[in-house]
LUMVEX-825581 format. One record per residue (C-alpha): residue number from 1; x, z, y; residue in one letter. Coordinates in steps of 0.25 Angstrom, whole numbers, plus 5000, padded with zeros to 4 digits. Each point is the difference from the previous one (the first is absolute). Layout:
BEGIN
(r NUM, (X, Z, Y), A)
...
END
This chain:
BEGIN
(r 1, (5170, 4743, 5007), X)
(r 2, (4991, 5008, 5009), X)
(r 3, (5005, 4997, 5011), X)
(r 4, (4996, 4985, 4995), X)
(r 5, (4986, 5004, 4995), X)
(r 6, (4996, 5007, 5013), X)
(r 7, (5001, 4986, 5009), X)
(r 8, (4987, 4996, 4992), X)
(r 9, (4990, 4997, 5010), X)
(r 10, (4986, 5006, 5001), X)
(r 11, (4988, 4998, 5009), X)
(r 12, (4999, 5012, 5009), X)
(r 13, (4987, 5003, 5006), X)
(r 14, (5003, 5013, 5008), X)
(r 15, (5005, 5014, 4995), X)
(r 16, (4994, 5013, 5006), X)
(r 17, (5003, 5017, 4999), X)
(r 18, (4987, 5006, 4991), X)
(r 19, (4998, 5014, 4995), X)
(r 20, (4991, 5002, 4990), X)
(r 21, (4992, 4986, 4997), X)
(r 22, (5011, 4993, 4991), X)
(r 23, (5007, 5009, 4992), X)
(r 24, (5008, 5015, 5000), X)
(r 25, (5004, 5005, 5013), X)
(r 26, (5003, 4992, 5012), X)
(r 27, (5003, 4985, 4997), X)
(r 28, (5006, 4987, 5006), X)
(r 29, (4989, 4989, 4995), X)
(r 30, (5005, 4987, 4999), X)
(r 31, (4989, 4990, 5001), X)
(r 32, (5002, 4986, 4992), X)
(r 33, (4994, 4989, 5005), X)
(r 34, (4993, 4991, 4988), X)
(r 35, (4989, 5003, 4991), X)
(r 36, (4993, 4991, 4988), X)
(r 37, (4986, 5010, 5001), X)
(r 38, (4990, 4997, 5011), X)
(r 39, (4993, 5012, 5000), X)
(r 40, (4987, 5003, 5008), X)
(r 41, (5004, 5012, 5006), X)
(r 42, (5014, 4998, 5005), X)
(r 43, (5002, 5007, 5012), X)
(r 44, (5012, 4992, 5002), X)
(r 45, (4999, 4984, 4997), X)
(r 46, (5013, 4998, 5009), X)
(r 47, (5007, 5004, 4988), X)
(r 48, (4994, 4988, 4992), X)
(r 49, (5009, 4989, 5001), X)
(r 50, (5017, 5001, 5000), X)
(r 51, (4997, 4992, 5014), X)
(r 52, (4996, 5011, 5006), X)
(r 53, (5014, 5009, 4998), X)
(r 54, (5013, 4999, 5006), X)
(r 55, (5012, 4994, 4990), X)
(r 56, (5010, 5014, 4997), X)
(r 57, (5009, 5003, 4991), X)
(r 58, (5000, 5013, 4991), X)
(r 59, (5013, 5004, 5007), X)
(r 60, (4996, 4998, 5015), X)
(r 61, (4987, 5009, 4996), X)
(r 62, (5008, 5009, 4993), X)
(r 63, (5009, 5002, 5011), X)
(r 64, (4987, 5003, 5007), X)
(r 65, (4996, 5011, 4990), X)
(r 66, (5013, 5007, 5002), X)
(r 67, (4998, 5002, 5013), X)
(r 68, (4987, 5009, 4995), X)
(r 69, (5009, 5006, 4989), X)
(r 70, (5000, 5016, 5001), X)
(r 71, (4987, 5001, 5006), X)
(r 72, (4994, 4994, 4988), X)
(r 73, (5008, 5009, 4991), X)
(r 74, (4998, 5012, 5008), X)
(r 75, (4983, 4996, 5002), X)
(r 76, (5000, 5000, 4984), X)
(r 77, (4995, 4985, 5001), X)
(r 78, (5008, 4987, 4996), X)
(r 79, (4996, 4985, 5001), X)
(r 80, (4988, 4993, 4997), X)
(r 81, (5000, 4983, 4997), X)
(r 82, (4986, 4997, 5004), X)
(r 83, (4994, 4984, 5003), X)
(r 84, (4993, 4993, 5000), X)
(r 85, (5006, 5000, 4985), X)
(r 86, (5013, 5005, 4999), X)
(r 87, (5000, 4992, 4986), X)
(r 88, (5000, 4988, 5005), X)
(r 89, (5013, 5000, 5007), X)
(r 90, (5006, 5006, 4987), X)
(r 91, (5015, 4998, 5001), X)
(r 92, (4999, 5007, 5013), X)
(r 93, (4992, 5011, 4998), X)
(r 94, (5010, 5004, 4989), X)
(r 95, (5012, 4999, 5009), X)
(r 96, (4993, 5010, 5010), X)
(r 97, (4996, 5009, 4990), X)
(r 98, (5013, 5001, 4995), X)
(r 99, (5006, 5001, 5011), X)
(r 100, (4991, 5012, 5004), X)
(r 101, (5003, 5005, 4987), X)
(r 102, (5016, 5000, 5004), X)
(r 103, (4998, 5006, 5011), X)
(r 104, (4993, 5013, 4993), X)
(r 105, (4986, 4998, 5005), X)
(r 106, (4985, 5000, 4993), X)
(r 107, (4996, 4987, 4998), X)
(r 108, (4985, 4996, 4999), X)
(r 109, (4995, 4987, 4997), X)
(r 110, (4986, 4995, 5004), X)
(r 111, (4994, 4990, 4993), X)
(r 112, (4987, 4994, 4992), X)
(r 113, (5006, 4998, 4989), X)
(r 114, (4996, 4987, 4999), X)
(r 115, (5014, 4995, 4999), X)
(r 116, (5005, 5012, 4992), X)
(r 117, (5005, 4989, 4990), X)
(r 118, (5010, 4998, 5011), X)
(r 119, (5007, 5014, 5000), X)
(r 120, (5012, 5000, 4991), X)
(r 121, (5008, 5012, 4997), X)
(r 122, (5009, 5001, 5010), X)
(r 123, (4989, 5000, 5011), X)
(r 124, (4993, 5011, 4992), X)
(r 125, (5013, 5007, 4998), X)
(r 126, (4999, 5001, 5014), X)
(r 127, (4987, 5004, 5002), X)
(r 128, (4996, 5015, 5002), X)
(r 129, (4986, 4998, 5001), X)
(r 130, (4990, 4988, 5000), X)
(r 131, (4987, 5002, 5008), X)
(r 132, (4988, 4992, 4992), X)
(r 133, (4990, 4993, 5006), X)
(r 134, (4989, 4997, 4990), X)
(r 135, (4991, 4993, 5009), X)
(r 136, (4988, 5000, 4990), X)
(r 137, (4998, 5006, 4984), X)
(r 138, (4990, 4988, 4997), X)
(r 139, (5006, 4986, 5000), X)
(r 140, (4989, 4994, 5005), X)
(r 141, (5002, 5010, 5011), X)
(r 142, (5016, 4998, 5001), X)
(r 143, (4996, 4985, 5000), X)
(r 144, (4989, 4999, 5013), X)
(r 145, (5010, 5010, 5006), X)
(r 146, (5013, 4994, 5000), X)
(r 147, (4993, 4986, 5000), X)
(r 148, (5014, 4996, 4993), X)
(r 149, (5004, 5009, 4990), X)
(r 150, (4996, 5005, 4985), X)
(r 151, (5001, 5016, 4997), X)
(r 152, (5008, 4999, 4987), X)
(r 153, (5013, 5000, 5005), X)
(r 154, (4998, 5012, 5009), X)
(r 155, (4996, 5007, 4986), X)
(r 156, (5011, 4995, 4993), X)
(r 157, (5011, 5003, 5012), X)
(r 158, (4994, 5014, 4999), X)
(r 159, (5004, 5002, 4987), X)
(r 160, (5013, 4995, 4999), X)
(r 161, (5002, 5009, 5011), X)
(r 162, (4996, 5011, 4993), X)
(r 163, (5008, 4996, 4987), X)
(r 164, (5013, 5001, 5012), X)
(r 165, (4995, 5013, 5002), X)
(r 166, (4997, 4995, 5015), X)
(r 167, (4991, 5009, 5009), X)
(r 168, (4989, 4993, 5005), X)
(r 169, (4992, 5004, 5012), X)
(r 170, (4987, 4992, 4999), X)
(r 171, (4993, 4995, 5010), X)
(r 172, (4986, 4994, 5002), X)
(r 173, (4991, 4996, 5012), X)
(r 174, (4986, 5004, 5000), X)
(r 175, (4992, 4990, 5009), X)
(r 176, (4984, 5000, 4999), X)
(r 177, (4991, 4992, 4993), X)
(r 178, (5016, 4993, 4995), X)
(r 179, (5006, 5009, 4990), X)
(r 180, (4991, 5013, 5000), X)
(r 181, (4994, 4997, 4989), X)
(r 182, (4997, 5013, 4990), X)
(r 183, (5006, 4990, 4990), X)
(r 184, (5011, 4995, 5006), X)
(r 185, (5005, 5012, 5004), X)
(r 186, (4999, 5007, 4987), X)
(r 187, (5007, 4989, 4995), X)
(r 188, (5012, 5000, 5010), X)
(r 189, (5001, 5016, 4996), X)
(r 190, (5001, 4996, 4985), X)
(r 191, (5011, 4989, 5003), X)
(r 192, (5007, 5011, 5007), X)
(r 193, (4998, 5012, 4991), X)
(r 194, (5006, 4991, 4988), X)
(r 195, (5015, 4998, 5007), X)
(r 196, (5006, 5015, 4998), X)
(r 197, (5008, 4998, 5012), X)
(r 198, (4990, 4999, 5010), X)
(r 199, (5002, 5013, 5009), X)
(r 200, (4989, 4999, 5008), X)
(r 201, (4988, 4989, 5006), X)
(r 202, (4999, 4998, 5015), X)
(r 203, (4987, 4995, 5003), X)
(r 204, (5000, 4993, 5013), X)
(r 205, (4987, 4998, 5010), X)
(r 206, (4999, 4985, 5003), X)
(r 207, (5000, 4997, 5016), X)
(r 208, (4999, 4990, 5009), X)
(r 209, (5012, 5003, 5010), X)
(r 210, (5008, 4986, 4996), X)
(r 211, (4987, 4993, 5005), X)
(r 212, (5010, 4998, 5013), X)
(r 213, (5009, 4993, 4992), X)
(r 214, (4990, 4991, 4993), X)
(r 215, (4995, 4993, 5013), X)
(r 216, (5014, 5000, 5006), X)
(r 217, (5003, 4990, 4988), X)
(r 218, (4987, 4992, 5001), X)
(r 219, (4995, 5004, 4988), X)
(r 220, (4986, 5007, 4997), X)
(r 221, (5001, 5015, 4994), X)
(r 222, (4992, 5000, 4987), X)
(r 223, (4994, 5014, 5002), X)
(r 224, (4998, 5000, 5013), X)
(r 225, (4985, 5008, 4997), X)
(r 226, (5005, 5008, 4990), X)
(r 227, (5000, 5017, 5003), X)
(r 228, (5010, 5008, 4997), X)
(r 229, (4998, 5008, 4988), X)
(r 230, (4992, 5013, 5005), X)
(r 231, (5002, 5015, 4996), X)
(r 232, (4991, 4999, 4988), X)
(r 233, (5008, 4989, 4994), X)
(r 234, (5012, 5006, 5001), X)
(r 235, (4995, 5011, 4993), X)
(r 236, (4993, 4992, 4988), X)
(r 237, (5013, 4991, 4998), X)
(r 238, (5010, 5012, 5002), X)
(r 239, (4992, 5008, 4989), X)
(r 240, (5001, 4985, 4992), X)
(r 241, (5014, 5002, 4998), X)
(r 242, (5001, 5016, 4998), X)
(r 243, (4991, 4998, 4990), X)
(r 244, (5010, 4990, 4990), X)
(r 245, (5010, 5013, 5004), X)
(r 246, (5008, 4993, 5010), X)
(r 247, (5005, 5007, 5014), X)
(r 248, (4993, 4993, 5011), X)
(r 249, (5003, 4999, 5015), X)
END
């Protein structure tokens, strides 16, 4: 019956080596092609539509991951399902995870949470660690950012994760004059310290490096003007979080 399942098909965008930026240890990231959210800050918009992957099947990547095998255990790392929205090719980003799983290693699944619905049990069985993106704590916020998407159902994946007992590792993108709000900040940190299973809160700077990526698609970058967030807004939005007690990075 596994054998069967992992010929299920997924949109493939590419996979790279990481240490550090997408989980514990050193990590095989596997990039999903695909995603319902349009966000204004997307440094990669050739991960949008399914068109723009390669057709795979679970067991031709997995065969893939085994050739990374025992440097991943040995580097204390694992695998991470990435996107695009790994969510939105549900069927197969269960069979990698359980596959992954099989095979003994750390699996990590990043997602909005937009789509949490679409997480069953085996896929969370399978699932060691989910990194979540809360794009925005306000929803009128979450609504001009992702231009597509609404904030309750990232709240309420939270929560059944936590009700799982599933660590979570949020994650949220500071841009300038976008989501640096004192407001909306303070309400990202209270979404985060009310799910008891949130280890930690990874605030990450906005930049403008998939620019590139925008023109060679023929589409305009939104914030193309915008700054990257400076010192002293690091500072203010880290000390946001510590103070709602959470471990910020």
């Amino acid at each position: 019956m596994a054998t069967i399942a992992r010929t299920v098909t997924g949109s493939l965008h590419s996979f790279d080596i990481s240490t550090g930026v997408d989980g514990p240890g050193t990590r095989f990231v596997a990039f999903l092609a695909g995603c319902p959210l349009r966000c204004q800050y997307c440094h990669s918009p050739d991960t949008q539509y399914r068109r723009y992957g390669g057709l795979t099947t679970a067991e031709n990547l997995l065969t893939e991951i085994r050739r990374y095998e025992r440097f991943l255990k040995v580097a204390h790392g694992g695998v991470t399902i990435s996107g695009g929205e790994p969510l939105q090719q549900v069927a197969f980003t269960r069979e990698m995870l359980r596959g992954c799983h099989d095979m003994g290693l750390h699996t990590a699944l990043d997602t909005s949470g937009f789509l949490g619905s679409r997480a069953d049990d085996d896929l969370l069985d399978a699932t060691d660690l989910v990194l979540l993106d809360i794009k925005s704590g306000n929803p009128r916020t979450y609504a001009e950012v992702t231009r597509t998407g609404r904030l309750e159902p990232t709240i309420r994946f939270a929560h059944h994760l936590a009700e799982r007992g599933k660590p979570i590792w949020v994650r949220f993108v500071l841009v300038p004059g976008l989501t640096d709000e004192v407001a909306n900040v303070d309400a990202v940190a209270a979404i985060a310290a009310s799910v008891p299973t949130v280890e930690r809160v990874e605030v990450l700077p906005f930049h403008r490096l998939g620019a590139q990526k925008y023109a060679a698609l023929g589409l305009p970058f939104p914030l193309a003007d915008t700054p990257a967030p400076d010192e002293a807004l690091l500072r203010r939005v880290h000390d946001q979080f510590r103070d709602h007690g959470l471990a910020v990075y």
